[in-house]
C-alpha positions as CSV (number, residue, x, y, z in Angstrom):
1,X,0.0,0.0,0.0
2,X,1.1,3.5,-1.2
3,X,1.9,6.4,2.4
4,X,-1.8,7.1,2.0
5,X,-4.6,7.1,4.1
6,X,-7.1,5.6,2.0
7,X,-10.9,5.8,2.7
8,X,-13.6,3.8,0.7
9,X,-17.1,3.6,0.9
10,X,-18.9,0.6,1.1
11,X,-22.5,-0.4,1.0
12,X,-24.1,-2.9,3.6
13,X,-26.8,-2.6,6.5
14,X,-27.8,-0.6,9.2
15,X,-27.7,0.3,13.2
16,X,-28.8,2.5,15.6
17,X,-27.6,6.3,15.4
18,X,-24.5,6.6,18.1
19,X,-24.3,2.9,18.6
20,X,-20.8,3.2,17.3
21,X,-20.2,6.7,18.4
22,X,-17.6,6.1,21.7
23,X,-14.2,4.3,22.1
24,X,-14.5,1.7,24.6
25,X,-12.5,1.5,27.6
26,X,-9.8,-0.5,25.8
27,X,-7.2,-2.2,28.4
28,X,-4.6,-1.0,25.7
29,X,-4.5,1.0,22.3
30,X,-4.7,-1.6,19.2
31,X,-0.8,-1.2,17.9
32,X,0.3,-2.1,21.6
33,X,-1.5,-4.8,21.5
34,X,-0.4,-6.1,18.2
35,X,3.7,-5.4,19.0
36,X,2.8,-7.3,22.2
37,X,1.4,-10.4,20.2
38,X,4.3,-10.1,17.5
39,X,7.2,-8.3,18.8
40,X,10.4,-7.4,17.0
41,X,11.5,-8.8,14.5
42,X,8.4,-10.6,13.3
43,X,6.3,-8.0,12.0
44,X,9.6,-5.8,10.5
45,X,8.2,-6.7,6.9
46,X,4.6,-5.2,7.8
47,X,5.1,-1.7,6.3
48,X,1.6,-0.2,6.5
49,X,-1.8,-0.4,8.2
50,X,-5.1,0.6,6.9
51,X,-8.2,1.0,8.9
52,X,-11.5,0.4,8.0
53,X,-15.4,1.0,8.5
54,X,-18.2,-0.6,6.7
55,X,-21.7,2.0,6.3
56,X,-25.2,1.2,5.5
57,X,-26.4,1.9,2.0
58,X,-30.2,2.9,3.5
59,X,-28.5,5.8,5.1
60,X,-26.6,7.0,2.0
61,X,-29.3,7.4,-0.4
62,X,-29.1,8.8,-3.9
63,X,-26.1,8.3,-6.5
64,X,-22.4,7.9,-5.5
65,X,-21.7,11.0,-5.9
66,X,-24.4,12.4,-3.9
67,X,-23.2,9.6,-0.9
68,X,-19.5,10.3,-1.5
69,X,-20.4,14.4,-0.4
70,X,-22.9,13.8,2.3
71,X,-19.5,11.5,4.0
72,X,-16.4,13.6,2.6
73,X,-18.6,17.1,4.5
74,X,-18.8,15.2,7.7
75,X,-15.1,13.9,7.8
76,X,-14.1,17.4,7.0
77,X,-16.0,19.1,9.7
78,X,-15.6,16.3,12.2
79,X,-11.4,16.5,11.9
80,X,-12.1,20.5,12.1
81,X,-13.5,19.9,15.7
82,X,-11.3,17.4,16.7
83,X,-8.1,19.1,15.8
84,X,-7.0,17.3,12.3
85,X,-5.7,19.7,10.1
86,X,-7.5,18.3,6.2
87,X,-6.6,19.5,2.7
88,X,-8.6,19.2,-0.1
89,X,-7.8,18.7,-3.5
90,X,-7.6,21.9,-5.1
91,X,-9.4,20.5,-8.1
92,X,-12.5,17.9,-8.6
93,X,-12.0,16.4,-5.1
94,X,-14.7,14.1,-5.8
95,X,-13.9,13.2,-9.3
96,X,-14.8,9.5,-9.9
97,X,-12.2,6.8,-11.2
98,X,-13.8,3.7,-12.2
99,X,-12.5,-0.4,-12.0
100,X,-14.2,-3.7,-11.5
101,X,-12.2,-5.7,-9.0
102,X,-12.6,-9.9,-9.4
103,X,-12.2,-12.2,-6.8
104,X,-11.8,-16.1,-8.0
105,X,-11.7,-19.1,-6.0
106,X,-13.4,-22.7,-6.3
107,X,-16.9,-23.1,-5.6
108,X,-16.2,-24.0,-1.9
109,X,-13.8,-21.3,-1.6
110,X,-11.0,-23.7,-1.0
111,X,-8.0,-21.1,-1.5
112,X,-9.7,-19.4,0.9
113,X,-9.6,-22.3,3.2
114,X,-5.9,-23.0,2.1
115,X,-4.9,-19.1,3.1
116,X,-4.6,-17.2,-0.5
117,X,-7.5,-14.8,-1.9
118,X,-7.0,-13.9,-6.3
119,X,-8.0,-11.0,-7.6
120,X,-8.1,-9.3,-10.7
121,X,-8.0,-5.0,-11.0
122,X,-9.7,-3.9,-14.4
123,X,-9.0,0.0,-14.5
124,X,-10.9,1.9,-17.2
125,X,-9.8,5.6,-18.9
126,X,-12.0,7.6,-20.6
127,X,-14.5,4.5,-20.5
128,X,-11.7,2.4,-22.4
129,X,-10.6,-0.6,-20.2
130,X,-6.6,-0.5,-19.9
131,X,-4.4,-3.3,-21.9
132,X,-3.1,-4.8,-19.0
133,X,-4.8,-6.0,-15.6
134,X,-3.4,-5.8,-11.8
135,X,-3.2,-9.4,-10.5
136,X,-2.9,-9.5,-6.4
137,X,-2.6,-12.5,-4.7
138,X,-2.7,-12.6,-0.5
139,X,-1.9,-14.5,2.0
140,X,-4.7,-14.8,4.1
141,X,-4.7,-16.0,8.2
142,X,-5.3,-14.8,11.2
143,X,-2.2,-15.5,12.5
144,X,0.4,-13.3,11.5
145,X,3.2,-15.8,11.3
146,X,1.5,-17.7,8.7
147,X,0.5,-15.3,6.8
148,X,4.2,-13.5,6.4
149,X,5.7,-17.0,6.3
150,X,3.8,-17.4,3.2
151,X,6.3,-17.2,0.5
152,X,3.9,-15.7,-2.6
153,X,7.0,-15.9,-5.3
154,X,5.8,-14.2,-8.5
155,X,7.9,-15.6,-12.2
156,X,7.3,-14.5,-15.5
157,X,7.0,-10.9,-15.3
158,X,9.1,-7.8,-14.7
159,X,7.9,-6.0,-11.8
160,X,6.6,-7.5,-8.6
161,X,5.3,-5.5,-5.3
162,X,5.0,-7.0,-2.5
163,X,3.8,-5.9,0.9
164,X,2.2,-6.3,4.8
165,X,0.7,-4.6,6.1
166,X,-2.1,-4.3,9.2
167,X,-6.0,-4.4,8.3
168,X,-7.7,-2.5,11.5
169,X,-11.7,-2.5,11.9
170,X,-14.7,-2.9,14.4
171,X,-14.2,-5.3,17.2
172,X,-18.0,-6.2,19.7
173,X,-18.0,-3.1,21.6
174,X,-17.0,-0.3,19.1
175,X,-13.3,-1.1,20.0
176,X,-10.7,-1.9,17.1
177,X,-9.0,-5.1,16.3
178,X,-6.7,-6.1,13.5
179,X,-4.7,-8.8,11.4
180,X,-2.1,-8.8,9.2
181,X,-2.2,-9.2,5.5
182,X,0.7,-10.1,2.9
183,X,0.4,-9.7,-0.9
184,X,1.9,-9.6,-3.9
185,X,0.5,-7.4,-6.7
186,X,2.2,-7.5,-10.7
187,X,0.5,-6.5,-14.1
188,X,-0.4,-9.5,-16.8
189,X,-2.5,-9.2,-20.1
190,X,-6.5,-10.6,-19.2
191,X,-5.8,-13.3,-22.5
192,X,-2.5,-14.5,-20.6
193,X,-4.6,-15.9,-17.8
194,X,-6.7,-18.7,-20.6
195,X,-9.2,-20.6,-19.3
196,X,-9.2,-18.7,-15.4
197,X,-8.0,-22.4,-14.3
198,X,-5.8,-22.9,-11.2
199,X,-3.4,-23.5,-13.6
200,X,-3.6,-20.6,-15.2
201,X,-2.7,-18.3,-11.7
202,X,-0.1,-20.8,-10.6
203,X,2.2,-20.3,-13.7
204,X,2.6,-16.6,-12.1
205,X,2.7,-18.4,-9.0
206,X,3.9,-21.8,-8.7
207,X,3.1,-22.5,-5.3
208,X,-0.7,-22.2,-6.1
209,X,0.0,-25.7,-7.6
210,X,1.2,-27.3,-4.1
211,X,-2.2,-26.7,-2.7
212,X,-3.4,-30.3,-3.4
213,X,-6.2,-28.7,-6.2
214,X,-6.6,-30.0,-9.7
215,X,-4.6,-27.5,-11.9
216,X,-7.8,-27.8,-14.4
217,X,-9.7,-26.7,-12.1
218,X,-12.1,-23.4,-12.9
219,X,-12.1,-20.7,-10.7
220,X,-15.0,-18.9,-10.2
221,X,-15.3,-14.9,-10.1
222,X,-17.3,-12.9,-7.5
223,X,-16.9,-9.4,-9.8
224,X,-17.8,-5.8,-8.1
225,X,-17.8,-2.8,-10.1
226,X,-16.0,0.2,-8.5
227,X,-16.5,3.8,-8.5
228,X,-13.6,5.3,-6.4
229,X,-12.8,9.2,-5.3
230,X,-9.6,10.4,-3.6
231,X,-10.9,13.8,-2.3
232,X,-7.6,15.3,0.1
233,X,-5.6,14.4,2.5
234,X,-5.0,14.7,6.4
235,X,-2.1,15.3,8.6
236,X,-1.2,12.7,11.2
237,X,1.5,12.7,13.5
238,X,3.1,15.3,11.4
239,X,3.1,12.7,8.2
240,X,1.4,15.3,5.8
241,X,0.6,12.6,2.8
242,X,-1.7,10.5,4.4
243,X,-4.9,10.5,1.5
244,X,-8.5,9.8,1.3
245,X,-10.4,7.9,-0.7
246,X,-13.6,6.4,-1.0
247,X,-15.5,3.4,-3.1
248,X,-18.6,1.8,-3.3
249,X,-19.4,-1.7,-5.5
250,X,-22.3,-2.7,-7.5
251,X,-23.2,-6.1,-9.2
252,X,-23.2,-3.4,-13.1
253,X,-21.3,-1.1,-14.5
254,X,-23.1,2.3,-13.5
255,X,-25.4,0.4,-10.6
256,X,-26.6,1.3,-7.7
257,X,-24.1,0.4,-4.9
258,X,-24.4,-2.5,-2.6
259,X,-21.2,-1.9,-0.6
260,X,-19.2,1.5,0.8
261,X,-16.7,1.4,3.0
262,X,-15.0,4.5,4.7
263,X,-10.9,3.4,5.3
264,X,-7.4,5.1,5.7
265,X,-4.1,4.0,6.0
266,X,-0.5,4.3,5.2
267,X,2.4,3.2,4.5
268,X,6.8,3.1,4.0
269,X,7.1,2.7,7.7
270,X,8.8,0.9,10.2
271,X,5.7,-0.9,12.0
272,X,7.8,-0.9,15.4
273,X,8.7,2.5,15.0
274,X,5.6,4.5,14.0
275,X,4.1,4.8,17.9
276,X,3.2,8.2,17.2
277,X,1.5,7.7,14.0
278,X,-0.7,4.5,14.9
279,X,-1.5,6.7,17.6
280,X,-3.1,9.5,16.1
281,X,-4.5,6.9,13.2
282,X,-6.1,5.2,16.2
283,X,-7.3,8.5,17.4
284,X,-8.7,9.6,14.2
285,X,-10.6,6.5,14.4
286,X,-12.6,7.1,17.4
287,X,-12.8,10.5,17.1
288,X,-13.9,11.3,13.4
289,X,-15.2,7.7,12.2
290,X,-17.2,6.5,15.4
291,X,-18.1,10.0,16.3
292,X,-19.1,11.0,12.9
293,X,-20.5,8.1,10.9
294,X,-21.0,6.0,13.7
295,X,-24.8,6.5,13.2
296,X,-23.9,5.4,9.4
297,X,-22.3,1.7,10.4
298,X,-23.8,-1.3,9.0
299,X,-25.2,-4.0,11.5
300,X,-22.6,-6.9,13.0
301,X,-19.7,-4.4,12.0
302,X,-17.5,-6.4,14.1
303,X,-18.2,-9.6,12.0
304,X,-16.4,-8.3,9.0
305,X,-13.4,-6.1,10.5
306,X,-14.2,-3.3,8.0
307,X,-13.2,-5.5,5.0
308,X,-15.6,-5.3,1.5
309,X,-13.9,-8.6,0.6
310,X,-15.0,-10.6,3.6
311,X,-18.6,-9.6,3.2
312,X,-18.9,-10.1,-0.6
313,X,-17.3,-14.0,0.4
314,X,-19.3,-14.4,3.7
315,X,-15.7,-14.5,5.3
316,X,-16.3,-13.5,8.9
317,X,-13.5,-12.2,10.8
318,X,-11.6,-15.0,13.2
319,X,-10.9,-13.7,16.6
């Protein structure tokens, strides 16, 4: 993940107005309680963090760009109260990109199960989809050993990035948990994937073959169609480059949306070394999100962590 604080909306579900409007009286602040879990060295190769909140499509009615302003003016005022210092893009703050983002697994979601989630990024300019598409595979498990154990080697193709970083959401209570989450993200051509076999992935990764799957095996896509705005950015802990976005999916191109989220994050850090930071990320969190838009959270928010992905798969969060 780019040094950004990224927000998305996502559509879901609904709760009652200030139901996640407090912090809870947390023994200890979420980073602590992950460097205590995983201390030095195992999470030196976890360079960001991103937080995020799930909101409830009944409450942002109209088009995207009418639920995009109606979230971006109460972020902006909120942070003014609360002592966060916000710019906004000097030009079309709210200017939409659009993508559809494709998630494949078998039927019974057995890479899942084995601890990788596929997708496939299709950006579009000018309404023209691009040439190539952005292939991310993840290690996915809750425990953060695992997951940055996981090797993810990427062959055939030029460039390769691959990160960690920390995924932060709702835990029961309006408190804050979090997991880790490794991938690797590289460019291919859509026709270079064939038939969308197992196969077919695991000759970018080979490893994807170990998994005791039939290589002929079809995977099957789950596709959401994005519309995305990166309106400004906010100051935190003095880090001045932290941005904003938001998103919402929908089952067409041009439909209504079925999931928002509302995240931010950042990245190019030393996990270990970034107390100040997580801090005020932390603190932005309770502040501006559950004061704010708490009365916008979908129901069960915990269940999910924040994540779009995990409610599109019925993938509840393990704790």
């Amino acid at each position: 993940m780019i040094r950004n604080i990224v927000a998305v909306l996502l559509v879901a579900g609904s709760v009652a107005p200030g139901a996640w409007g407090a912090a809870p009286a947390q023994a200890k602040a979420l980073h602590l309680r992950t460097i205590e879990k995983y201390p030095a060295p195992k999470l030196e190769k976890v360079n960001g963090r991103e937080i995020k909140f799930l909101l409830d499509p009944a409450k942002l009615k109209g088009s995207p760009e009418e639920a995009f302003a109606l979230v971006w003016d109460r972020v902006k005022a909120s942070a003014a109260r609360n002592g966060f210092t916000i710019t906004e893009k000097a030009e079309k703050p709210l200017k939409i990109e659009k993508a559809y983002k494709e998630y494949f697994d078998t039927p019974g979601q057995d890479l899942w199960k084995k601890g990788y989630l596929v997708r496939i990024t299709q950006k579009f300019k000018k309404g023209v989809a691009e040439f190539q598409v952005g292939l991310t595979i993840k290690a996915v498990n809750p425990d953060a050993n695992v997951a940055m154990a996981t090797p993810l080697k990427v062959v055939g193709v030029e460039k390769v990035k691959v990160e960690a970083e920390e995924n932060a959401g709702p835990a029961a209570g309006g408190g804050l948990d979090g997991y880790v989450e490794k991938g690797a993200s590289f460019n291919v051509t859509l026709d270079s994937l064939g038939k969308l076999t197992l196969g077919d992935f695991a000759k970018y990764m080979p490893e994807l073959a170990t998994l005791g799957i039939p290589a002929d095996t079809k995977l099957v896509g789950n596709r959401a169609y994005s519309v995305r705005v990166k309106p400004g950015a906010v100051e935190l802990a003095g880090t001045d480059d932290c941005g904003f976005s938001m998103e919402g999916w929908s089952t067409t191109p041009g439909g209504a949306p079925y999931l928002y989220d509302f995240s931010y994050g950042y990245g190019d850090i030393d996990f270990y070394d970034s107390a100040a930071l997580h801090e005020a990320s932390e603190k932005f969190y309770y502040k501006v999100v559950l004061g704010d838009l708490g009365d916008l959270a979908m129901p069960q928010a915990e269940k999910w962590g924040g994540s779009k992905v995990r409610k599109l798969m019925n993938r509840p969060i393990s704790r």
